[in-house]
C-alpha positions as CSV (number, residue, x, y, z in Angstrom):
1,X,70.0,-1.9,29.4
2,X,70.1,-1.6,33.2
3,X,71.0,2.1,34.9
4,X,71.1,2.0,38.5
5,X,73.7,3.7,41.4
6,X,76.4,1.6,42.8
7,X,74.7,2.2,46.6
8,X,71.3,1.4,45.7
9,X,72.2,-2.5,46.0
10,X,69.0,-3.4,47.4
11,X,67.9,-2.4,43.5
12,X,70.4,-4.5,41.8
13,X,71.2,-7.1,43.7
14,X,67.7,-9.2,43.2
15,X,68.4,-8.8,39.3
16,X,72.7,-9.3,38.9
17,X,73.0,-12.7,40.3
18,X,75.2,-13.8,38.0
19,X,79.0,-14.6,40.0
20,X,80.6,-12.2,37.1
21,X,78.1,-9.2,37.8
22,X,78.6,-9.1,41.3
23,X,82.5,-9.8,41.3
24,X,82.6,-7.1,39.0
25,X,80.3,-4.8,41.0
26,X,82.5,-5.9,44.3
27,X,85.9,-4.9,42.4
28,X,84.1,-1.7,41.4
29,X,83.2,-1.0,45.1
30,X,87.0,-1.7,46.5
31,X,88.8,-0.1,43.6
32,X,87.2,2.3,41.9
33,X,88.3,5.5,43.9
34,X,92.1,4.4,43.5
35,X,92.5,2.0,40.4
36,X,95.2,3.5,38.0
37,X,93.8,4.3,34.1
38,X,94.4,1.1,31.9
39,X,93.4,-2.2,31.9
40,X,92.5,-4.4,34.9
41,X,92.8,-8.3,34.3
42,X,89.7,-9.7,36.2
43,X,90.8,-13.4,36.3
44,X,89.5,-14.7,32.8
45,X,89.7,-14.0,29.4
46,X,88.1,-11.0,28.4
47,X,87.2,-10.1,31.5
48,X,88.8,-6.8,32.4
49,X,88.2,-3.5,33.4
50,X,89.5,-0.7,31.7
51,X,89.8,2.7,33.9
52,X,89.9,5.5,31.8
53,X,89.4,9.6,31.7
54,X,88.2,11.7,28.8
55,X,86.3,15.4,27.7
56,X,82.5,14.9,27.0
57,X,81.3,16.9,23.5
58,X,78.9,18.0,21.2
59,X,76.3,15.2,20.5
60,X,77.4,15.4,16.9
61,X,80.9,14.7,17.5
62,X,80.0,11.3,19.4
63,X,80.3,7.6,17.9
64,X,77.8,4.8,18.2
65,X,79.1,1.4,19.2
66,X,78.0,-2.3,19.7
67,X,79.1,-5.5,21.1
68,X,78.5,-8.4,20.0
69,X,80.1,-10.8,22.3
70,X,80.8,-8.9,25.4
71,X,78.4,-7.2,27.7
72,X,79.6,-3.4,29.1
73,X,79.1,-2.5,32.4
74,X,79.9,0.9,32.4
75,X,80.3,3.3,36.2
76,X,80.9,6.9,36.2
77,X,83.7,7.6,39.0
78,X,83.9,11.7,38.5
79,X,82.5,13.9,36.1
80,X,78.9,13.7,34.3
81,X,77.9,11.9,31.1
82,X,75.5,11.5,28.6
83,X,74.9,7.9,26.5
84,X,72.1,7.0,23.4
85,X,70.8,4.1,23.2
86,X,69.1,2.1,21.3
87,X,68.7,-1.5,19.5
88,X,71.3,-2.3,17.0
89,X,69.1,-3.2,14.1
90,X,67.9,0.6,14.1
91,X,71.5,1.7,12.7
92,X,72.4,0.1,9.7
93,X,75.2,-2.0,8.4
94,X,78.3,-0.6,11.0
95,X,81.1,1.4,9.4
96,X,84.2,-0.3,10.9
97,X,84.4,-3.4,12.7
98,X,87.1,-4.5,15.1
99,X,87.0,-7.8,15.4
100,X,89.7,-8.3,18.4
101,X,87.9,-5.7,20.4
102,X,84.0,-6.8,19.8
103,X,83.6,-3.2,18.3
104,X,81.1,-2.4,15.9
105,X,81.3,1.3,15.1
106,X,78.3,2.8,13.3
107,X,76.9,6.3,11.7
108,X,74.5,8.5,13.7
109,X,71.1,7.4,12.9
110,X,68.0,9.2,12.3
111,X,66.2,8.0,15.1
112,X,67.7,9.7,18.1
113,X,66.9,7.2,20.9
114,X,66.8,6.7,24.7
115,X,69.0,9.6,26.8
116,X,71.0,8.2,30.1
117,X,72.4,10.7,32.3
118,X,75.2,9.5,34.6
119,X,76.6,11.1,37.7
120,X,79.3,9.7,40.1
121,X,78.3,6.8,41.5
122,X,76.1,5.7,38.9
123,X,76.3,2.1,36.4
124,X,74.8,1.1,33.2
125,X,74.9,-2.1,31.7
126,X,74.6,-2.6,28.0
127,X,74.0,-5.9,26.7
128,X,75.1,-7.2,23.1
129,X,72.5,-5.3,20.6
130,X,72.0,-2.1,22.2
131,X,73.7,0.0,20.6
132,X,75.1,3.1,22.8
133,X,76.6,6.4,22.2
134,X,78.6,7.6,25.2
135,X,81.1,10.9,25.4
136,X,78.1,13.3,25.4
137,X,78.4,16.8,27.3
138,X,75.4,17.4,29.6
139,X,75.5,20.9,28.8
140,X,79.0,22.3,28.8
141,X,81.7,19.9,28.1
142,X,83.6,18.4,31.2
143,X,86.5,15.7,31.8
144,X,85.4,12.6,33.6
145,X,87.2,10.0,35.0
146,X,84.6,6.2,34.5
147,X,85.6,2.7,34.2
148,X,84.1,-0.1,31.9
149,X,83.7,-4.0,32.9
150,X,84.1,-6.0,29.9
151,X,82.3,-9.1,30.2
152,X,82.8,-11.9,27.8
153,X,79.0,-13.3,27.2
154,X,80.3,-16.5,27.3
155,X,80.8,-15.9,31.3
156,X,77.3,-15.9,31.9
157,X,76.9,-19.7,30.8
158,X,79.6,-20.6,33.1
């Protein structure tokens, strides 16, 4: 996992070398204020962005998810956010697997894990095996507006 602010590039820039991190980070920078909700084709396949708006809730309520061929790079646009985390092997077998989406969806575990707190402006990156948990309130509920990179791991090699 990596949690940083889209301006603070002097801290991610050293680390996201990768062509695929910083086209992403460069469409997040031009588009992100303006992109429509759905899906954003990035150029190859798998590689998208899907803009998106929902209401945080209850910790309870949330879902825990994994990846396990596509890396999330996840920026809060409006709104504020809460997101788990932890390594995959710490949850069990999952409870539904999508295939065709990379999404492993599993039961709440007993170990409650690492706490992110997003703002606007700020980015996460979850790599395949840590496991995540977004959609929490940070006190009351609130709707947020965020985007999510998907990038195939397969990218990386390229």
């Amino acid at each position: 996992m990596f949690v940083s602010s889209l301006s603070a590039s002097s801290h991610w820039q050293p680390f996201l070398t990768q062509p695929v991190f910083r086209d992403s980070l460069a469409w997040i920078a031009a588009n992100a204020a303006t992109a429509p909700e759905g899906i954003h084709e990035l150029g190859q396949p798998g590689w998208c962005v899907n803009v998106h708006g929902y209401t945080t809730q209850p910790e309870e309520k949330c879902v825990w998810e994994n990846h396990a061929r596509t890396i999330d790079l996840q920026y809060l646009i409006a709104g504020a956010e809460a997101i788990r985390v932890l390594p995959v092997e710490k949850l069990g077998a999952p409870t539904k697997v999508e295939e065709e989406r990379d999404m492993q969806k599993f039961a709440a575990p007993a170990e409650i894990g690492h706490l992110v707190a997003l703002r606007p402006g700020d980015l996460v990156i979850f790599l395949p095996g840590e496991a995540h948990c977004p959609k929490i309130a940070l006190g009351e509920p609130v709707a947020l507006r965020k985007l999510v990179v998907k990038i195939p791991v397969a990218l990386l090699a390229a």
